[in-house]
N, C-alpha and C positions, 0 to 999 in steps of 0.2 A: 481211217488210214488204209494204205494199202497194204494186203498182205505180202508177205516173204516170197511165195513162189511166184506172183503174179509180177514185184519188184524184179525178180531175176531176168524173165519174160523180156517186162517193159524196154530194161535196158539195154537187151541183146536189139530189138527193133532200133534203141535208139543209137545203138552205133554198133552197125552192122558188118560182116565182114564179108569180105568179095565172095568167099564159096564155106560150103558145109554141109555134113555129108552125116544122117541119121545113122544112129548105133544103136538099135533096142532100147529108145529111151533116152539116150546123149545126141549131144548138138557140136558135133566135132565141128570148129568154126578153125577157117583157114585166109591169112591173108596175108601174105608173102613175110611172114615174121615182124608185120608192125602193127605194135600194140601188145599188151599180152590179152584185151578182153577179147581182139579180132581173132586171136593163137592160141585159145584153149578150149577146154570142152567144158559144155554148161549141162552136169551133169541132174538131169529134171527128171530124171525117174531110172528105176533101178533097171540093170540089164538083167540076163537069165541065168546069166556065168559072167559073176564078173571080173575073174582072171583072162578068159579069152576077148573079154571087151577091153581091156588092161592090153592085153598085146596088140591088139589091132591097133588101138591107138596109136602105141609108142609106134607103132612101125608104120605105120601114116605119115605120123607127123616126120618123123626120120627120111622118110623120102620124099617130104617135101621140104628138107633141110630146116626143119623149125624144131625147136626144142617143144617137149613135152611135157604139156602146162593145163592146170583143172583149174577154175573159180569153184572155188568152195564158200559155200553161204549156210546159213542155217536149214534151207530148203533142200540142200543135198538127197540126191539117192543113189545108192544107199547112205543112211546115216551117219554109217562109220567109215565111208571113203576117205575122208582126211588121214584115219589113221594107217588103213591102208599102204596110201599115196607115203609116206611118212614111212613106213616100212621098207618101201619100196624104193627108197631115197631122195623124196621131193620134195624140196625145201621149200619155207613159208615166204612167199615176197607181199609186197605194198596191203596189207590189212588196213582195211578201209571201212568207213561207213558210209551206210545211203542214209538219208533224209529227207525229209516231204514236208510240205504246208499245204493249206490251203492257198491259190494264190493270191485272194482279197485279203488273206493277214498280210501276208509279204508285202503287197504293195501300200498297206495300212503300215507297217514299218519301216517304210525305207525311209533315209532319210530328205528332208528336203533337199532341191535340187540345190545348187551353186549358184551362184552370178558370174557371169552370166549361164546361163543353162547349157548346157552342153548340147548338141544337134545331134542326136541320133537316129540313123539310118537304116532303116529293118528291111532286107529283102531276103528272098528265097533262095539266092544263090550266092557263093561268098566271092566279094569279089578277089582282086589280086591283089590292093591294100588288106582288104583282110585278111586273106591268108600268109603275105606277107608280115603283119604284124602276128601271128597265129605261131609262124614256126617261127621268127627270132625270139618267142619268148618261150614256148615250147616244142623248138626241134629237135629230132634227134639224131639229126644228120641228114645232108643233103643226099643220100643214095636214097631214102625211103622218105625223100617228100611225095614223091606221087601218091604211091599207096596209102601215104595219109591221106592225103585229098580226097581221092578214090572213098575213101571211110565217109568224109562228113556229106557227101553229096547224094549218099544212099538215103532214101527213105523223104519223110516229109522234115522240113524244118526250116527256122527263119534264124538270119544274121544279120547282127546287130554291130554296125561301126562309127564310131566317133571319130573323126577323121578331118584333117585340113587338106587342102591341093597335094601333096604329095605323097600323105603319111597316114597310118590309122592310128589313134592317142589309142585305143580299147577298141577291143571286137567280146563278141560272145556267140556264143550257139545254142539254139534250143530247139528239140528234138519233139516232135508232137506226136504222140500214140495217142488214139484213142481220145478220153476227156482229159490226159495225162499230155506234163512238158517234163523236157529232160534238159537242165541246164548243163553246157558243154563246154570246155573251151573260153573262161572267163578270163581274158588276159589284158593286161597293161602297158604298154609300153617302159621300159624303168624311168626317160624321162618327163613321163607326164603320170606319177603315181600320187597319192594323197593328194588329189582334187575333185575325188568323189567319181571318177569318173566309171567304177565298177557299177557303183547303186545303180549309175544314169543309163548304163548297158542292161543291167536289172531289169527294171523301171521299163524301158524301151519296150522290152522282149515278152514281161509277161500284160502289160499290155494289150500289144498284139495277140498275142496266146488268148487272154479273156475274148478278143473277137471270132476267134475262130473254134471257141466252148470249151478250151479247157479251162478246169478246176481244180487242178493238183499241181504241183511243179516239184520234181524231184532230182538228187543230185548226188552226187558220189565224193566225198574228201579225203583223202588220206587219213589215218586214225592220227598221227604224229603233226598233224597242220595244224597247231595251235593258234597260227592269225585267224587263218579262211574259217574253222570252226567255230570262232569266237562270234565274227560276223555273219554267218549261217546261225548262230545261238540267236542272237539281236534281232532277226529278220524273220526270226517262229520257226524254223526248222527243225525236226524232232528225227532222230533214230528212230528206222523202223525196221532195218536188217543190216547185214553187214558182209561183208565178205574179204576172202584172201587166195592168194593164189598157189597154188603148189605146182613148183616147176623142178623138172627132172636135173639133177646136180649133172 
């Protein structure tokens, strides 16, 4: 499996943020306030003082009108920066888990396809069905769609759409570092859900991924998604870190 820090790593490549600016060790990520993993510091090795790495931060982020927010994972440094942050009045948001497989189990689990098969379409760039289908199930408002866009078109990766003449039923994204995929962005249209049509975005995406060498696929869920993890359980995905985020009240 992969290790915790190298997980932290991964996923910062796999959805990247427009600018970010080294701190003795931190990875102050900045992107116009969408998202919090593009809005927080990925804090990968300890600073030398870290009260004045504390202040910089806050006043960073302050001037570029974005609140002030850490990913805290088990790989943290320093160790005890949660409790810090926690001190210092920053409350805990979306505690989540990563998990990984191998991708030949996953595609050994999924399940068979429907009738008829669903058509899915893997290119490298998302088109406007997909992204349209992208933010009406996950936007979060029309002022900060670009910026999101702006996120998924960073770095390598391939999109996956099921789609007829006008509409996309399902899209998905998968982020490729390395021997590693990063599952992104797995959504359904609400009227076209229980037809399978997530497995067959699945399916699609790592697929393509085994052509192009990767071996792992890994993914991030909410700790509280009791559906999505049940079918991440089904499909061989295992915990192997986790994280949460602490944003300045």
């Amino acid at each position: 499996m992969i290790a915790e820090a190298r997980m932290d790593a991964l996923m910062n490549q796999g959805w990247q943020a427009a600018d970010s600016t080294e701190l003795d060790g931190w990875l102050v990520r900045r992107n116009a306030g969408v998202t919090l993993r593009a809005n927080s510091v990925l804090p990968a090795s300890a600073p030398f003082d870290l009260d004045k790495a504390l202040e910089y931060v806050e006043n960073l982020y302050v001037a570029h009108d974005i609140r002030p927010s850490f990913q805290i994972s088990p790989a943290v440094q320093p160790s005890d920066l949660d409790a810090h942050l926690e001190a210092r009045g920053y409350e805990v948001r979306n505690p989540t888990l990563v998990q990984c497989a191998p991708i030949s189990d996953v595609l050994a689990k999924l399940p068979a396809p429907t009738t008829p098969t669903p058509d899915v379409n893997i290119s490298t760039t998302p088109s406007t069905l997909w992204t349209d289908c992208w933010w009406s199930v996950d936007g979060r408002g029309d002022d900060t769609r670009a910026a999101a866009e702006e996120i998924l078109v960073r770095g390598n990766a391939l999109y996956a759409t099921v789609a007829n003449d006008r509409r996309a039923q399902a899209i998905g994204r998968l982020a490729l570092v390395d021997d590693t995929a990063g599952l992104y962005c797995l959504a359904v249209d609400k009227d076209f859900r229980r037809r399978g049509l997530a497995s067959a975005v699945i399916h699609g995406l790592l697929h393509a991924a085994t052509d192009r060498g990767a071996k792992w696929v890994w993914l991030s869920v909410l700790e509280d998604n009791a559906p999505a993890r049940a079918l991440y359980d089904r499909l061989g995905f295992r915990t192997v870190s986790r994280y949460h985020y602490r944003v300045k009240a």
